[in-house]
N, C-alpha and C positions, 0 to 999 in steps of 0.2 A: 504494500500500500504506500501510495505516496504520501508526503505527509508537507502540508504545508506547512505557513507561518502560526497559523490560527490553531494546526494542532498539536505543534510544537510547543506553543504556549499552554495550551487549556491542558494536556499530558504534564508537563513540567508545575503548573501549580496543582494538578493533582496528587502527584509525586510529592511535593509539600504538603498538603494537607493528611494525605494519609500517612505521613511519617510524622504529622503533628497528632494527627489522633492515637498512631500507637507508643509515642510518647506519653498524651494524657492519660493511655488507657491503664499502662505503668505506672505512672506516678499514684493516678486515684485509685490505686488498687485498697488502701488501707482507710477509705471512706465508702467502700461499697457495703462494708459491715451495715450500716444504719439504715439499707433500705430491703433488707433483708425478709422483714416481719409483712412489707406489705404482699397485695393479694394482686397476685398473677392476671388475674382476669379483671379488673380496677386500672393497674398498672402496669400495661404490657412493659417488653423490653427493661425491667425494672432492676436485670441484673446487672446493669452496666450505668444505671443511676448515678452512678458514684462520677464519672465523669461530665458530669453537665455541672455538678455541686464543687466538683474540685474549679471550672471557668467560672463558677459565680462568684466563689471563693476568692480565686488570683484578679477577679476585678473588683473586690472587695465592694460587691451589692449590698447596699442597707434593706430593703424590703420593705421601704416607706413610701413608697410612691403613691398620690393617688390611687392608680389602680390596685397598688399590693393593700391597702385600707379594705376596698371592696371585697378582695381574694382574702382575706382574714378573715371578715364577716361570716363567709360563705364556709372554711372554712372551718370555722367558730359551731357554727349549725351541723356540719356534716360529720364532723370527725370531736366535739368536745373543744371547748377554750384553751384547757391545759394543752392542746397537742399545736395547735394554732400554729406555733413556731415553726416545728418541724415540719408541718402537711406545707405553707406553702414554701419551704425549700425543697421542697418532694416536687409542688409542683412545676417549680422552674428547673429544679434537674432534669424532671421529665420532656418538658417542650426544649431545653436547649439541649439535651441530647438525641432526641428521635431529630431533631432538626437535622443537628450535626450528621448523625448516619445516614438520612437520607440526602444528604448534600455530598459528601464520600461516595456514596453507589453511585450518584448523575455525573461522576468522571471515571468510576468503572463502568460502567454501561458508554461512557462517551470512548474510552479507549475500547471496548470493541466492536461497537458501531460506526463510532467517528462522525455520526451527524447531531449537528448542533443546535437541531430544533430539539431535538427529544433531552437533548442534555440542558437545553435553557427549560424544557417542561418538567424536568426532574426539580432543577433547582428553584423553581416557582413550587413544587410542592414541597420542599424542605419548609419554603416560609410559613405555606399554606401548612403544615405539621406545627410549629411553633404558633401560629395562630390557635389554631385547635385545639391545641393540648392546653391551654392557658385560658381557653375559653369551658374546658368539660366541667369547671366545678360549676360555675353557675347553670350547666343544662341539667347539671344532676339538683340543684334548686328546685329549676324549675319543674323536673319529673317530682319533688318530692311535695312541691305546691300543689301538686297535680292531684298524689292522691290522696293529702289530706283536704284538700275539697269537697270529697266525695261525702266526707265523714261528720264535715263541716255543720252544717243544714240541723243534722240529726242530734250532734251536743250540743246544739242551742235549744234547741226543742225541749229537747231531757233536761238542761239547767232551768227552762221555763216552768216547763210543769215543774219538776219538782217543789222550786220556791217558789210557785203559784201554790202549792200543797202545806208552805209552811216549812218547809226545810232549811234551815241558815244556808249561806252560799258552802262555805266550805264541807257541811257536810254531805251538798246536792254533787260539790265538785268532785267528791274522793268517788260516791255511788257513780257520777256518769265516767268516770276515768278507769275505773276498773269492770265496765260496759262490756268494754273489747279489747283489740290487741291489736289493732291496725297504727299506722305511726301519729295520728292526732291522736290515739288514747292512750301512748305510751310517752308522749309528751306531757299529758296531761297527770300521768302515774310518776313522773320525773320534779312534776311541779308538787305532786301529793308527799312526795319525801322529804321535799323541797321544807316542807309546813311543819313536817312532822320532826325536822331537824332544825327548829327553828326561827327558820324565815318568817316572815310576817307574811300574813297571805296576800297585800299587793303586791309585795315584793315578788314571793312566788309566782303569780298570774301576769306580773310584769317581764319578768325573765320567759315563761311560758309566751307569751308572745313576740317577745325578741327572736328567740328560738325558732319559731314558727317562719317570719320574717315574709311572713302575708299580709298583704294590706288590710286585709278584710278580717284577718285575725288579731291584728293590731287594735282596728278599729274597736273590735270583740271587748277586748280586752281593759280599751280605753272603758270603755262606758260599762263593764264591771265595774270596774275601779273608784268609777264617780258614785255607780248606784251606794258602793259601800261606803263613801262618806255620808253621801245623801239618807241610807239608809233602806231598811228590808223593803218597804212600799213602792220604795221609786225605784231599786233593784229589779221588781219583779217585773214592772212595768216596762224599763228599759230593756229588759231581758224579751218579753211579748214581743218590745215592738221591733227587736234585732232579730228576731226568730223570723219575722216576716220579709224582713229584709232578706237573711242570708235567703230563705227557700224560694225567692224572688232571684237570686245567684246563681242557686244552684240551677233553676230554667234556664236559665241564661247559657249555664257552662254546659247544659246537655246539648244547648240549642248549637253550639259551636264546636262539640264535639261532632255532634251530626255530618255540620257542615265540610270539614274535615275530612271528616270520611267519605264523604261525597265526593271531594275535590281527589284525594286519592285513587277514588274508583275512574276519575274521570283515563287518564294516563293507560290504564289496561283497557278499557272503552275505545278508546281510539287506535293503540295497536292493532285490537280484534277486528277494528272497521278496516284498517287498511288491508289487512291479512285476508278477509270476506273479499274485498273489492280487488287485490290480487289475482285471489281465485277466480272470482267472475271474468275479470277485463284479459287475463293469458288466453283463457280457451277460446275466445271471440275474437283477437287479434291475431289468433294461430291460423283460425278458420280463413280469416281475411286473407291472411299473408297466403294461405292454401291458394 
C-alpha cells in the first residue's frame, strides 16, 4: 500500500497514542483496586477504570464545576450521600476512559483500512462515548422518576384517607410506607427510620423529598410540611386537595405514555409498508419489463 503524507501522519500519532495508553495502563495499575466492587452490567469496561482516574488525577480535576454540582445531586439519590465522592470519580473514569479506547481503535481500524472517513466517524464516536457516559446518571433519574410515579397517585390517596380517619401524619406515614416495596415505599421506609432515629418528622419528609428529587414530590412534601405547622384540619385538607391533583398527573402521564408508544409503533409501521409495496411494485415491473 502506498502510503501518503496524510497516512504517515494519522499512523505516526497513533503510534503515540497507543504507546501513551500502554504507559497509563502501567502506571494506573495500582488504582484499579477501587473500582473493583462495582457491577459489570452498570459499569461496562470497569476493569480498566483505573486509567481515566489516574488522567483526572495528573490534571489535578477538582469536581466543582457546575455541572459536577448536578452529577453529585444525582449521585447523592442513586448511590447514598456518603459514597457521592467516589461515584462521581467512577463516573468520569468511566467516560474518559471508554472515550480514550475508542479513540485508540479509530487508528487501529485506520491502519488497516486507511480510509479517513471511517476513522474521523470512529473519532466522532469517542466524543459521542464521553458525552454519554456523563450523561447515564441523570437517564437513570429519570427511569427512577418514572417509576415512582406510578406509585405516586396511590400514597397520597392512603395518606388522605387515613388522616381523613383520624390518624396523626406520622402514624398514617409509617402504615402507607410499609404498603409495599416498590422504590417510592422504600423511600418512604428510609424516611420511617429516619423518625425512629430521631429526626424530627419534617426533617425526615424533607430529606424524603430531596431524595425523590420530583417536582411533584417536592411539591408533596412542601404542603405536608405546612399542613403540620398549620395543623391536623388543614393537613387533611391539603392532603384531599393534593390527592386530586396528583390523580389528575397520573392521567396525564398515562396519556403520554400512550402516546409514546404510538410514536414507537409508528417506525415498524412504515418499514412493513415499504416491504408490502416492495412486494406488490417487483412483480408488476417484472411483468412490464417481460
Amino acid at each position: 500500500m502506498f502510503l501518503t503524507t496524510l497516512n504517515v501522519a494519522v499512523l505516526a500519532t497513533g503510534y503515540i497514542f497507543l504507546l501513551l495508553w500502554l504507559v497509563i495502563f502501567i502506571l494506573s495499575g495500582k488504582d484499579q483496586e477501587m473500582f473493583e466492587t462495582l457491577e459489570e452490567k452498570e459499569f461496562p469496561l470497569k476493569d480498566i477504570y483505573g486509567m481515566g482516574y489516574f488522567i483526572m488525577s495528573k490534571l489535578k480535576y477538582k469536581y466543582k464545576s457546575k455541572k459536577d454540582w448536578k452529577l453529585r445531586n444525582e449521585v447523592e439519590v442513586l448511590y447514598d450521600e456518603k459514597y457521592a465522592d467516589f461515584y462521581i470519580r467512577v463516573v468520569y473514569a468511566q467516560k474518559v476512559t471508554i472515550a480514550f479506547f475508542v479513540f485508540i481503535i479509530a487508528f487501529i481500524i485506520y491502519g488497516v483500512t486507511a480510509d479517513i472517513a471511517i476513522f474521523a466517524i470512529i473519532i466522532g464516536f469517542s466524543g459521542l462515548a464521553y458525552y454519554y457516559f456523563g450523561e447515564v446518571t441523570g437517564q437513570r433519574i429519570k427511569e427512577r422518576s418514572q417509576k415512582m410515579i406510578g406509585d405516586f397517585a396511590e400514597v397520597v390517596s392512603k395518606l388522605a384517607l387515613l388522616t381523613n380517619a383520624g390518624m396523626i401524619l406520622r402514624e398514617a406515614w409509617e402504615e402507607v410506607a410499609f404498603a409495599g416495596d416498590s422504590l417510592l415505599y422504600l423511600e418512604m421506609q428510609a424516611s420511617v427510620d429516619d423518625m425512629k432515629n430521631g429526626v424530627s418528622d419534617v426533617e425526615a419528609i424533607k430529606q424524603f423529598g430531596i431524595r425523590c428529587m420530583m417536582p411533584e414530590i417536592k411539591k408533596f412534601t412542601s404542603t405536608i410540611m405546612q399542613g403540620m405547622v398549620k395543623g391536623n384540619n388543614e393537613l387533611v385538607q391539603m392532603l384531599q386537595e393534593q390527592s386530586k391533583e396528583v390523580w389528575e398527573l397520573r392521567k396525564q402521564d398515562i396519556k403520554r405514555q400512550g402516546e409514546k408508544a404510538a410514536t414507537k409503533l409508528l417506525l415498524p409501521m412504515c418499514i412493513m409498508f415499504v416491504g408490502i409495496l416492495i412486494m406488490i411494485l417487483v412483480p408488476i415491473f417484472s411483468n412490464i419489463g417481460a
